[in-house]
C-alpha positions in Angstrom: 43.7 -14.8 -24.6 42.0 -15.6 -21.1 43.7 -14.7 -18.4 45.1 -18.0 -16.6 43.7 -17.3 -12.8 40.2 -17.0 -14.9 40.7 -20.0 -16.7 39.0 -22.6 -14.8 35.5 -20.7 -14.0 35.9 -20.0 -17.9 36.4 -23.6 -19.0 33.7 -24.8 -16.3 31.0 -22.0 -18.0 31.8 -23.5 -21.2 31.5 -26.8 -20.5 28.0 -26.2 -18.5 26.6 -24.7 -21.8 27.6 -27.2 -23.8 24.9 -29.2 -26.1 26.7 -32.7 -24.8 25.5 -33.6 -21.6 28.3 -35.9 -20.5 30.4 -32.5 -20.6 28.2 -31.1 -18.8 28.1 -33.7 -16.0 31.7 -33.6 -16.0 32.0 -30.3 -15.5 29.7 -30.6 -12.6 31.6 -33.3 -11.4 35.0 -31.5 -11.4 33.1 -28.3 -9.4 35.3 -29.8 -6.3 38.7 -29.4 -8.4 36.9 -25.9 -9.9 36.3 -24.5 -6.4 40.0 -25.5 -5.1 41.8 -23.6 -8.3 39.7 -20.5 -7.9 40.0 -20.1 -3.9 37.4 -19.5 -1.4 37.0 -16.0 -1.8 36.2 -16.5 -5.6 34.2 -19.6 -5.2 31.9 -18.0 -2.8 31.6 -14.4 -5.6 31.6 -16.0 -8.4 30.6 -20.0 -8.5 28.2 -20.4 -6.7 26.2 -16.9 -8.2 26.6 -19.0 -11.6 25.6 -21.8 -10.0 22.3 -20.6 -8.4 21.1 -18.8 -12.1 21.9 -22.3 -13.5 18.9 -24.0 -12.6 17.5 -24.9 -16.0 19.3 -27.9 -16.8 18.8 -31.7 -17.6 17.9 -33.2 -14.6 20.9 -35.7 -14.1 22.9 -32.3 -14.4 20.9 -31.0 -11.9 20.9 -34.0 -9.4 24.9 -33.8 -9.8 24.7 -30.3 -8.4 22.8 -30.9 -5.6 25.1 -34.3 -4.4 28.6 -31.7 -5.0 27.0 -28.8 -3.2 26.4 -31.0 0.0 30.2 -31.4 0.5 31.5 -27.9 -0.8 31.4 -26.0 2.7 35.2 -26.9 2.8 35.9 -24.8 -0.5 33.6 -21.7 1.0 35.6 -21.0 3.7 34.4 -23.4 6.5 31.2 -23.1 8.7 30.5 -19.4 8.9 30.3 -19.1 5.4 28.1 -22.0 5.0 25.1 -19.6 4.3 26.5 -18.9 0.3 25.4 -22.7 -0.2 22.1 -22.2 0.5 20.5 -20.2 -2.8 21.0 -22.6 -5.0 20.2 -25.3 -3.2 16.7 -23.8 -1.9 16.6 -22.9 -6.0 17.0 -27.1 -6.7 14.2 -27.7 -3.8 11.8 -25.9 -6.6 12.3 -28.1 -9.2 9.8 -30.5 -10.8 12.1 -33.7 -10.6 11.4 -35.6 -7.3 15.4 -37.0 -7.2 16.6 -33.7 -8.0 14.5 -32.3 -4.9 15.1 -35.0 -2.6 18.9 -35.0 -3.1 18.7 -31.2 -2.4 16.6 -31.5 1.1 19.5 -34.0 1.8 22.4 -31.5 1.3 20.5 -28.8 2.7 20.0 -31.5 6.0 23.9 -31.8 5.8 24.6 -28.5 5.6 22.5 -27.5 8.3 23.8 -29.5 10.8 27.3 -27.9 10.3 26.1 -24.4 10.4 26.2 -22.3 13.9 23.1 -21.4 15.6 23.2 -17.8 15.0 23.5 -18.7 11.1 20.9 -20.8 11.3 18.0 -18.0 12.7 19.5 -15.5 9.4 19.4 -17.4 6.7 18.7 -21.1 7.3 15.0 -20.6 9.0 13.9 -17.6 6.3 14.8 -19.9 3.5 12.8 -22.6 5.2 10.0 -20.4 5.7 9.7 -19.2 1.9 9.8 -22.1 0.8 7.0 -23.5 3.0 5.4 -20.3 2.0 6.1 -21.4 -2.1 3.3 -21.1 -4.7 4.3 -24.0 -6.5 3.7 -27.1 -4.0 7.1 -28.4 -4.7 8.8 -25.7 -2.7 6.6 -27.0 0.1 6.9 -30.9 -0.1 10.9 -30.2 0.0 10.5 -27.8 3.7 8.7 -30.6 5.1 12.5 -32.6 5.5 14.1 -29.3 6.9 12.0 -28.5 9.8 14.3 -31.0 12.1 17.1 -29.3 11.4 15.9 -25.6 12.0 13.6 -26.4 14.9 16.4 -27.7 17.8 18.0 -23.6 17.2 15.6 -21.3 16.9 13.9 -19.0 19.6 11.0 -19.3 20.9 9.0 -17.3 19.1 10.2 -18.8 15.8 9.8 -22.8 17.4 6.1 -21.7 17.8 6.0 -20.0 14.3 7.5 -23.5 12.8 5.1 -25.5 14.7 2.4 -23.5 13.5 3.7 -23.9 9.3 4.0 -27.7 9.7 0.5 -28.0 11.1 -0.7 -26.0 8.2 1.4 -28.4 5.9 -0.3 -31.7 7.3 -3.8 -29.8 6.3 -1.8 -28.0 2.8 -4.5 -28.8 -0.3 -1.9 -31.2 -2.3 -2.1 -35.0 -1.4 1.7 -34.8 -2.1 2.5 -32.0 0.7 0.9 -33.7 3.0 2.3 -37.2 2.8 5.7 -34.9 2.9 4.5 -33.7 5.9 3.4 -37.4 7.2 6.8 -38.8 6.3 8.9 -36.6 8.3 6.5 -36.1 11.3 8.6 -38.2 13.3 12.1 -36.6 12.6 10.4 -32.9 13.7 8.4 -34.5 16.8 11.7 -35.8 17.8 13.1 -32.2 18.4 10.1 -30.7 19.7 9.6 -30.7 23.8 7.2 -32.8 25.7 4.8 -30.9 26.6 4.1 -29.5 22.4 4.4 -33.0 21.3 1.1 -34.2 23.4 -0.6 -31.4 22.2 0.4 -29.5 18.7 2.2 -32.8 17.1 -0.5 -35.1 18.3 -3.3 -32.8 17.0 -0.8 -32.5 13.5 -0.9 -36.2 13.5 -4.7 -36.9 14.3 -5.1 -34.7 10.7 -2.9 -36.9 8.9 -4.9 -40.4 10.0 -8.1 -39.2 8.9 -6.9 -37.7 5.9 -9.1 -38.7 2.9 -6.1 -39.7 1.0 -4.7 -43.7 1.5 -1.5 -42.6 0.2 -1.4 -40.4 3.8 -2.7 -42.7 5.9 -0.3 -45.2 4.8 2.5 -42.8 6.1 1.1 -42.0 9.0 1.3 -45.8 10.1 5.0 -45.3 10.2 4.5 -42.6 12.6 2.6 -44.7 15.3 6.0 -46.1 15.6 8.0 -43.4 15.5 5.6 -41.0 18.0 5.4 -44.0 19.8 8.9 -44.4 21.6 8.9 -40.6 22.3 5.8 -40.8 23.8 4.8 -41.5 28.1 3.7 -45.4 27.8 0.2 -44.3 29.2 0.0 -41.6 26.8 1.0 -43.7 23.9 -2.1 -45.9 24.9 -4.3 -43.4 25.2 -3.4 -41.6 22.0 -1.4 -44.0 19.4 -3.4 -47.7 20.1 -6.9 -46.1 18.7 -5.0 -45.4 16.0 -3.6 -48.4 14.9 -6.6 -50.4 15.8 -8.3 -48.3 13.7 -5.9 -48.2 10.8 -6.4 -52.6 11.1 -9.9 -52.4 9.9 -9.3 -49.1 7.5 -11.1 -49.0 4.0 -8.1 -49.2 2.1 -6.0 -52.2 1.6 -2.8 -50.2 1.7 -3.1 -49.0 4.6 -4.0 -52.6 6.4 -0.8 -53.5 4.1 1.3 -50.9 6.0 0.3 -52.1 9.5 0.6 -55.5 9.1 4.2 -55.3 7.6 4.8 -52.9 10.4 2.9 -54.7 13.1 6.0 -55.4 15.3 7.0 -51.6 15.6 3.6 -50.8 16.4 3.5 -53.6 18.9 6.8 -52.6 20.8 5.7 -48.6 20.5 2.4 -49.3 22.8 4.3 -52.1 24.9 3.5 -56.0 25.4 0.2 -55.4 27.9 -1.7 -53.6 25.6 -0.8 -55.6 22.8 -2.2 -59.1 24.2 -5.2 -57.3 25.5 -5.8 -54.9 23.0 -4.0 -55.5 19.2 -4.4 -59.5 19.5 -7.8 -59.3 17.6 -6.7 -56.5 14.9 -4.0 -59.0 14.2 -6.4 -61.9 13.9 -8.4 -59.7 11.5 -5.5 -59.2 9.3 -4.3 -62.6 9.2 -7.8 -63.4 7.6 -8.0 -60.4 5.4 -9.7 -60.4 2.3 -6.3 -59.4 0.5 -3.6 -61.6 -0.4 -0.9 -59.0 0.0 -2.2 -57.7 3.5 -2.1 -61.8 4.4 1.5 -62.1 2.9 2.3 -59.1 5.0 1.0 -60.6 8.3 1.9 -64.3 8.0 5.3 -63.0 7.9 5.0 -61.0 11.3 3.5 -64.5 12.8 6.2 -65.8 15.0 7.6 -61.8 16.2 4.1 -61.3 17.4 3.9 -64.7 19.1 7.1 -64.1 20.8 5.2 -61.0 22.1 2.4 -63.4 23.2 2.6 -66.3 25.7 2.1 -69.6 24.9 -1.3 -69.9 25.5 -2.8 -66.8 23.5 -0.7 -68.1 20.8 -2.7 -71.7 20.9 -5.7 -69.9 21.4 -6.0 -67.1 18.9 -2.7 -67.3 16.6 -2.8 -70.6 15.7 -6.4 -71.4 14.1 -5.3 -68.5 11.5 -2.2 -70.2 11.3 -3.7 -73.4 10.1 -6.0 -71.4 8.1 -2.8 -69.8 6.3 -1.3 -73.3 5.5 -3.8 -73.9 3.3 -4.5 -70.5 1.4 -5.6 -69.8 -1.8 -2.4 -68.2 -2.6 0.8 -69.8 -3.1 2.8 -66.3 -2.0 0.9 -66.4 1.2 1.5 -70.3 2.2 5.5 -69.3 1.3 5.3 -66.3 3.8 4.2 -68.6 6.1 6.5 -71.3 5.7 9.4 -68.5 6.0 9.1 -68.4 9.2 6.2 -71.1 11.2 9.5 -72.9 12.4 10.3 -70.0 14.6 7.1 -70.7 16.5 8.0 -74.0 17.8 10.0 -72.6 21.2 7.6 -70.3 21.7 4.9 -72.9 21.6 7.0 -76.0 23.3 7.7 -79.1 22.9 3.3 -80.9 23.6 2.3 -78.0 21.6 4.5 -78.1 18.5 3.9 -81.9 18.2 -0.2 -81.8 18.2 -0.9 -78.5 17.0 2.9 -77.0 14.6 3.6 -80.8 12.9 0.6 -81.1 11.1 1.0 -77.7 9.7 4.2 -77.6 8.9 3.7 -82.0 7.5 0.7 -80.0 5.2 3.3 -77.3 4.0 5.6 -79.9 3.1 3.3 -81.2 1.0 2.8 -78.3 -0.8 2.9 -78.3 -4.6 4.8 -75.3 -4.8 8.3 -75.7 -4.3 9.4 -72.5 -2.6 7.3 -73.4 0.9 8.7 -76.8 0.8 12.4 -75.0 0.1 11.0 -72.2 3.0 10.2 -75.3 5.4 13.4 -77.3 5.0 15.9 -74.2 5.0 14.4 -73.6 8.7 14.7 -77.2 10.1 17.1 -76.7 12.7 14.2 -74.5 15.0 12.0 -77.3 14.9 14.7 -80.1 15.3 15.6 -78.2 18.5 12.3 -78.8 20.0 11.0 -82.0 19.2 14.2 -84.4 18.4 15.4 -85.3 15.2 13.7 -89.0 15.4 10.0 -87.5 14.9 11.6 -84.8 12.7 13.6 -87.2 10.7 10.2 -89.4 9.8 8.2 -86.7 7.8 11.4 -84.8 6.4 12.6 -87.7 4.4 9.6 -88.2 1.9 9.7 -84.1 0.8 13.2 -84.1 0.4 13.6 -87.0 -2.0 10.2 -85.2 -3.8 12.0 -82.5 -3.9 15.5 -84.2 -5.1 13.3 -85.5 -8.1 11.4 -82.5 -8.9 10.8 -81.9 -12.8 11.9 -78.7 -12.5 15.8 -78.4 -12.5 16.2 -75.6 -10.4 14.2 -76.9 -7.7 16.4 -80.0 -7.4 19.4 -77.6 -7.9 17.7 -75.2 -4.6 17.8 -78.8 -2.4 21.3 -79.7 -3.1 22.3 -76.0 -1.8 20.2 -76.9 1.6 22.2 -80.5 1.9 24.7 -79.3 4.0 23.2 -77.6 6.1 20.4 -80.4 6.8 23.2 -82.3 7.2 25.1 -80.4 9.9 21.7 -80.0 11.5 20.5 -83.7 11.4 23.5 -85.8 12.0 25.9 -88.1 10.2 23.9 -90.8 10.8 20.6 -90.2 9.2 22.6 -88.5 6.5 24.6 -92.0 5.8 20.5 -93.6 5.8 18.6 -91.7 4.3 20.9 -88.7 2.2 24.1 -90.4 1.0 22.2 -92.2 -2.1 20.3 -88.6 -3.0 24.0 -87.0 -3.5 25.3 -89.7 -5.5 22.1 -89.4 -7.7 22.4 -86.0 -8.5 26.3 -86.7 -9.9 24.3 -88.4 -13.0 21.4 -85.6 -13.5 20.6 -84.7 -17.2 21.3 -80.4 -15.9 24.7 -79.6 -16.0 23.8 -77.2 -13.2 22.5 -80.0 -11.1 26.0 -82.1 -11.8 28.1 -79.4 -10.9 26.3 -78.2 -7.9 26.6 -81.8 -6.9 30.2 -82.0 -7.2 30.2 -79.0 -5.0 27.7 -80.9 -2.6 30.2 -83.6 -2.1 33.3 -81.3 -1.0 31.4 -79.4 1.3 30.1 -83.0 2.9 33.8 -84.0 3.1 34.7 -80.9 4.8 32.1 -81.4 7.0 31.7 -84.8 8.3 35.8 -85.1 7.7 38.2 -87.4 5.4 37.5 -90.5 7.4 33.8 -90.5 6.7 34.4 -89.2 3.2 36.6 -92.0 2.9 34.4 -94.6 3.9 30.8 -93.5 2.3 31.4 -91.1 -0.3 34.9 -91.6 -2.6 34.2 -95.1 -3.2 31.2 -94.1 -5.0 32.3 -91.1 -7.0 35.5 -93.4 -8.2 33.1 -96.3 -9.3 31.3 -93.7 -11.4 34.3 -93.2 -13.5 33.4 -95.7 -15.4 29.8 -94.0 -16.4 29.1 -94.9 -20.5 28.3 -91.2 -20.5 31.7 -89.1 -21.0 29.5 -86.0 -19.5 29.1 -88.0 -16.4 32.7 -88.9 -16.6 33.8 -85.2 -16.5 31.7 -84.7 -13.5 33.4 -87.2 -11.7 37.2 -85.5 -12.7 35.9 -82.3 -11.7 34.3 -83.8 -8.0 37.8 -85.5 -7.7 39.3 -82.2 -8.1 37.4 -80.4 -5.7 38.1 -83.7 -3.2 41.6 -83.3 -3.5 42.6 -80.4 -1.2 40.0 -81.8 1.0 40.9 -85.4 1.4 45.0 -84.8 1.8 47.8 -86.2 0.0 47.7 -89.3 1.1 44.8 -90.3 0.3 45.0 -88.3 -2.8 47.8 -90.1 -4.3 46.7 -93.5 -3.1 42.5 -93.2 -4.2 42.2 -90.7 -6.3 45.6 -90.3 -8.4 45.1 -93.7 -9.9 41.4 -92.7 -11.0 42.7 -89.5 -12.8 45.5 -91.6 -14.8 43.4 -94.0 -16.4 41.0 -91.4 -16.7 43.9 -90.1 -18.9 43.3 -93.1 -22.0 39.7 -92.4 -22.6 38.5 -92.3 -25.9 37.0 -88.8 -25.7 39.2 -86.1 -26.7 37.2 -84.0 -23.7 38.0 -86.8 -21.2 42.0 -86.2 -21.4 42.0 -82.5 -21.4 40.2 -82.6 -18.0 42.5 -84.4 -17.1 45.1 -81.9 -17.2 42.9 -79.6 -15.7 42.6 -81.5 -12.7 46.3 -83.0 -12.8 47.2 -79.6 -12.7 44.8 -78.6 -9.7 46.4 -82.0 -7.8 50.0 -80.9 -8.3 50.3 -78.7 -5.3 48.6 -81.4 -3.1 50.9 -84.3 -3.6 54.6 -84.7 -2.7 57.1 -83.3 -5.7 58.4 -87.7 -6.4 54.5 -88.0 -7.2 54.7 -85.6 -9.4 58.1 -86.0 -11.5 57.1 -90.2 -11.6 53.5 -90.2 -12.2 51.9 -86.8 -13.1 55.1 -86.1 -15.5 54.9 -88.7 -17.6 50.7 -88.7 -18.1 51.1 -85.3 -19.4 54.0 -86.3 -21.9 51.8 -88.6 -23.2 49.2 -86.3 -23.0 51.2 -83.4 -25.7 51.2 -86.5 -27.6 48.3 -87.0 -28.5 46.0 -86.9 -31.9 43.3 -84.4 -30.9 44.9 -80.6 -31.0 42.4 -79.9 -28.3 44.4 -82.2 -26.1 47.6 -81.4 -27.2 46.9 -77.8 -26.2 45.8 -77.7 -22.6 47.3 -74.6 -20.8 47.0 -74.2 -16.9 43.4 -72.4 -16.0 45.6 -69.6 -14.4 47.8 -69.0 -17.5 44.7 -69.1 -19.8 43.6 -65.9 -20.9 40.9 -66.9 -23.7 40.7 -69.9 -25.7 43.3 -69.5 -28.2 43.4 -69.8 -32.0 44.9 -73.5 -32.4 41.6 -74.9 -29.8 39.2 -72.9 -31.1 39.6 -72.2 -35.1 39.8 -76.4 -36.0 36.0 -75.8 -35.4 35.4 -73.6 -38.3 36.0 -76.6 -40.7 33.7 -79.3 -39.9 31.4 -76.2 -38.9 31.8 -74.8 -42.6 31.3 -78.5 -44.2 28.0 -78.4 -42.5 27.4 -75.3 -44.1 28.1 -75.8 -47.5 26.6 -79.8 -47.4 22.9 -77.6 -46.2 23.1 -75.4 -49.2 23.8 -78.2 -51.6 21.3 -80.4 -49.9 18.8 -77.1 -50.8 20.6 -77.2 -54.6 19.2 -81.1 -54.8 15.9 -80.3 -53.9 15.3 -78.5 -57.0 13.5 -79.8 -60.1 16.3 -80.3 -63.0 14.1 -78.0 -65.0 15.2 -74.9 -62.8 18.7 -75.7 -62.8 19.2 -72.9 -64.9 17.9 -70.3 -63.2 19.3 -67.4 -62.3 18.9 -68.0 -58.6 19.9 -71.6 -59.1 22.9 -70.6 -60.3 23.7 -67.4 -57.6 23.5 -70.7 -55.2 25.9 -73.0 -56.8 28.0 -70.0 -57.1 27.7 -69.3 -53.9 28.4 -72.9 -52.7 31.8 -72.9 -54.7 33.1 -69.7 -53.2 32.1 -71.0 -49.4 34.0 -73.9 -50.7 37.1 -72.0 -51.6 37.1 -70.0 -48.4 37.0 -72.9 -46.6 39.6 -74.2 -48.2 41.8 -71.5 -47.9 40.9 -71.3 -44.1 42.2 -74.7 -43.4 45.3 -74.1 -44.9 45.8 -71.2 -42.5 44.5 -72.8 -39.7 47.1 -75.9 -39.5 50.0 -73.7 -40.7 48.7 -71.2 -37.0 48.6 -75.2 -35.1 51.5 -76.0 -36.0 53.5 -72.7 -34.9 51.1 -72.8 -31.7 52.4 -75.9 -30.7 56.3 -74.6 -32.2 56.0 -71.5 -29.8 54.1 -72.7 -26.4 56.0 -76.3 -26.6 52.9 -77.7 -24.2 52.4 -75.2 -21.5 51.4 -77.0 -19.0 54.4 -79.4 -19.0 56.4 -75.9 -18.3 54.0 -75.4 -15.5 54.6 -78.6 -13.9 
C-alpha cells in the first residue's frame, strides 16, 4: 500500500505515463494542486527532477508544462529558490515544437524578472549562455528572447560577453536564428547603454538588413521602429533613414510589404522633417508598386502619412497616387483606399477636398464592388464635416439607393446596418427626403435577413429622431403594411410593432399600435395569430394593467380557442425551453403522407408486367408498414395534444 504523504507524486507519475493523453494533460494541469500537497521542500527534490527527465512527451503535454512552470515559483519556496525552475524549462527551450519553445522563453522571461540579481549571474546567465552555445539551433533561436532579461544584471564583463553572443547570433548560419535574433533586437537594445547601442547594436543591426534572407529583413523593418525612439534624433537620421529608404525599393516584395504596413512607426521613429524631405518619395514609390499587397498595405497608411505632411505636399505628391489608387486593378486595393480617403479631407480643406477628394471619392462610389462603396459611406461623417451636407447629400443619394437594391442580399442587408448612422450624421431632414421610402422598402424584401434587419432599422430610427417624428413618418407606414397579401410580410410588420413598442410609450402604444395587433389576431394564417401572442406578450409590460385585463385578456382567450394546435399552444418566449411535442410532432403526419404518396407514386410508375417482382413487392410492403406506423403515430400524437393542453391549460394566459 503507498504510503499517503507519497501518494500524490505517485498518482501524478502514473498518470504522466499513461497511454491516454487527456490523463496526461490533466495531470499536468493539476501540477499546481500536486506541488501544494507535497510542500515546497518536496516539490523542489522531487517534482521538478521528474519533471525536467520528462521531456519526451506529446507536445500539447509538453506546452502544458511550460504555461504551469511559469507560475510555480510560489510552490518552490518564493524568489530565492526560483533557480530549481529553470532545468526543465531550459530542457523545453530544446525541443523541436515552435509553441512548446516559445511558451518556455515566456516562462523563463517571467521567471526571470522575479529572480534577484545575484541569482540571476549563477544560474540564469549560464543557462543562457549554453543554450546560445546549443548544437541543435533550437537551443539558440529560444536565447535570443532571454537576453533582455539577463543583460540589465549582469557585470560588466558578462554585459560585454552577452553583447558579443548576440552579435554572433545575428551572423549564426540558420535563417531561423537569425530572424530570432532580428525579432528581439529591440527588447535587448532597450537595456543596453547609449554609448553600446550606437556602436555594437547598430553594427548587429546593419548585419541583419543586408542579410540574404527576406524573411530577416522583413524583421529587421520592425526594428527601425523600435531602435528608432531609443536612438538621438540626429543619430536616428544618420543611421536608421538609409535604412528604410533602402528597404522601400528592396528586391523582395515582403519586405516593401513590411514597411509600408509599418510606414507610420518608421515615420514617427526619424521625426516629421526628415520624413517630408526625405521618405515622401519612398512612399510614392510604394503607393505605385508593382504588387497589389504592398499597394493594399500603403493605401491604408494614406491619410496617417498625410497628417504628417502639410497640405500642400499632400496635393502635390499624395494625391496623384491617390487618384491613381481609385481606379486600380485590384478590387482589395480600391477598398483599402476607400477605408480610409475620408480621413483626408481636414487635412486637405475645404477648396481642396471639393476639386481634387470629391471626384475620387464620386469614382469610388461608383465602384462595382460593394465593400468600397460600404467603406465610403461608413466614413461620411469626415467628409460631411468639411464640405456641408448639401454638396455631400447630392452624390450620396444615387449609391445608397444602388446599394439598397443590390442583387446581392447581404449587401443590401450591410446598408441597412449603416442607416442610422447616416442618419444621425445627415440630418432628419434629408432622411425624411431622400431615406424614409428606402426603410419602408426593405420591410417587403424577398431575404428574411433583409426584413428583419429592417424591423431593427426602424427602432433604432425611432429612438433616434424620437416618438414624435416616429409618429408622424414612420408608424403610419409600418401599420398600413399590415394589410400586405403576403402573411411573411405580415409577420414582419408584428415583429417591427414589437420592437416599436417600448420605444413609442404606452400611450401611443395602446392608441396606434394595440389596435393593429388585435385584428392582426383573426388572420387566416395559423402563423399570423401565434405572433400575435408573441408580441401581445412583449406589449404587456408597456401598457397600463385595465389595457390588459379589457383588451389583451380577452384576444388571448380567444386565441386558446382556436382550431390550429399551433395556436392554441403559444407559451411566453421566456418560459419556452424547446418547441414542445404537441407544436412540433402534428408535423410528422402530413410529412409521412408525403412520404408514403412518393413511394406509391414510384409503385405506379411500374409496368403491370413487374408487379410481381420481388422488389415490387419489398416496396408495397414497405409502403403498408410506413402506413401503419403512421397510423399508429397519429393516434399517439393527439392522445400527447390533448394531455398538453389538459396539463399547461394555455400558458400564456397564466402569464398574463
Amino acid at each position: 500500500m503507498i504510503d499517503e504523504p507519497l501518494y500524490p507524486i505517485a498518482v501524478l507519475i502514473d498518470e504522466l505515463k499513461n497511454e491516454d493523453i487527456q490523463l496526461r494533460l490533466n495531470s499536468i494541469r493539476k501540477l499546481s494542486t500536486i506541488a501544494r500537497a507535497l510542500g515546497e521542500e518536496r516539490t523542489r527534490k522531487e517534482l521538478i527532477p521528474f519533471l525536467s527527465e520528462n521531456n519526451d512527451d506529446d507536445d500539447e503535454v509538453l506546452l502544458a508544462m511550460a504555461e504551469e512552470l511559469g507560475v510555480f515559483i510560489p510552490y518552490v519556496g518564493g524568489v530565492e529558490n526560483a533557480n530549481v525552475l529553470l532545468p526543465p524549462l531550459e530542457t523545453l527551450c530544446i525541443v523541436e515544437e515552435t509553441c512548446v519553445r516559445d511558451k518556455a522563453v515566456e516562462s523563463l522571461c517571467r521567471i526571470g524578472a522575479q529572480m534577484r540579481e545575484q541569482d540571476l549571474v549563477e544560474f540564469f546567465i549560464p543557462m543562457l549562455k549554453r543554450l546560445a552555445a546549443g548544437e541543435w539551433f533550437t537551443a539558440r533561436v529560444s536565447s535570443c528572447g532571454l537576453f533582455h532579461i539577463a543583460y540589465p544584471s549582469a557585470p560588466e564583463a558578462l554585459k560585454t560577453e552577452l553583447r558579443t553572443i548576440y552579435g554572433q547570433l545575428c551572423q549564426d548560419d540558420m535563417p531561423m536564428v537569425r530572424r530570432s535574433a532580428a525579432t528581439n533586437l529591440g527588447k535587448f537594445a532597450a537595456t543596453v547603454e547609449a554609448p553600446h547601442l550606437k556602436v555594437d547594436v547598430m553594427s548587429m543591426f546593419n548585419d541583419l538588413t543586408q542579410d540574404d534572407q527576406d524573411s530577416v529583413r522583413l524583421l529587421a523593418v520592425e526594428g527601425c521602429a523600435a531602435l528608432g525612439k531609443l536612438l538621438e534624433p540626429q543619430d536616428c537620421v544618420a543611421h536608421i533613414l538609409p535604412v528604410i529608404v533602402s528597404f522601400s525599393q528592396d528586391k523582395s516584395w515582403r519586405v516593401r510589404y513590411m514597411v509600408a504596413n509599418q510606414l507610420y512607426e518608421l515615420c514617427e521613429a526619424v521625426g516629421p522633417e526628415p520624413t517630408r524631405s526625405d521618405l515622401v518619395p519612398s512612399y510614392v514609390r510604394l503607393l505605385r508598386d508593382n504588387e497589389a499587397e504592398v499597394r493594399i498595405a500603403a493605401a491604408g497608411k494614406v491619410t496617417k502619412f498625410c497628417r504628417i505632411l502639410n497640405s500642400e505636399l499632400a496635393i502635390q505628391n499624395i494625391l496623384p497616387c491617390v487618384k491613381d489608387l481609385s481606379t486600380d486593378s485590384s478590387q482589395h486595393v480600391r477598398s483599402a483606399l476607400a477605408s480610409v480617403i475620408m480621413g483626408m479631407a481636414p487635412v486637405l480643406g475645404k477648396d481642396a477636398t471639393i476639386e481634387q477628394l470629391l471626384p475620387i471619392f464620386l469614382s469610388l462610389l461608383k465602384d462595382e464592388f460593394p465593400d468600397v462603396r460600404l467603406n465610403i459611406i461608413s466614413k461620411l461623417d469626415q467628409v460631411n464635416q468639411v464640405i456641408g451636407i448639401d454638396l455631400l447629400s447630392q452624390s450620396l443619394l444615387p449609391a445608397i439607393v444602388e446599394l439598397a437594391e443590390d442583387r446581392h442580399w447581404r449587401v443590401r442587408l450591410a446598408i441597412i446596418e449603416y442607416i442610422p448612422l447616416l442618419a444621425s450624421q445627415l440630418g432628419v431632414g434629408f432622411f425624411d427626403d431622400k431615406l424614409g421610402a428606402l426603410c419602408m422598402q426593405w420591410l417587403k424584401d424577398k431575404v428574411y435577413s433583409i426584413r428583419d434587419a429592417a424591423a431593427n432599422n426602424v427602432k433604432r430610427l425611432a429612438e433616434e429622431f424620437g416618438p414624435e417624428w416616429a409618429m408622424q413618418h414612420i408608424v403610419p407606414q409600418v401599420l398600413d403594411m399590415i394589410n400586405n397579401p403576403h402573411y411573411l410580410y405580415r409577420m414582419t410588420i408584428l415583429h417591427a410593432i414589437s420592437l416599436l413598442a417600448p420605444v413609442m410609450g404606452a400611450e401611443i402604444t395602446c392608441s396606434k399600435l394595440l389596435p393593429v395587433v388585435i385584428s392582426a389576431s383573426k388572420d387566416r394564417v395559423p402563423n399570423i395569430k401565434f405572433n400575435v401572442a408573441k408580441v401581445l406578450h412583449s406589449i404587456i409590460p408597456i401598457v397600463d394593467p385595465s389595457v390588459v385585463e379589457n383588451t389583451i385578456r380577452p384576444c388571448l382567450v380567444e386565441l386558446s380557442e382556436d382550431p390550429d394546435v399551433d395556436v392554441r399552444f403559444r407559451p411566453p418566449p421566456n418560459k419556452m425551453n424547446g418547441p414542445p411535442a404537441s407544436v412540433a410532432a402534428p408535423k410528422i403526419v402530413p410529412a409521412a403522407s408525403l412520404l408514403a404518396a412518393a413511394l406509391a407514386s414510384r409503385l405506379a410508375k411500374l409496368p403491370r408486367s413487374s408487379t410481381e417482382e420481388p422488389q415490387v413487392l419489398h416496396l408495397m410492403n414497405l409502403i403498408l408498414r410506413f402506413l401503419t406506423l403512421v397510423f399508429v403515430m397519429s393516434t399517439i400524437i393527439d392522445k400527447h395534444v390533448v394531455s398538453c393542453r389538459i396539463g399547461n391549460s394555455v400558458p400564456l394566459l397564466q402569464a398574463v
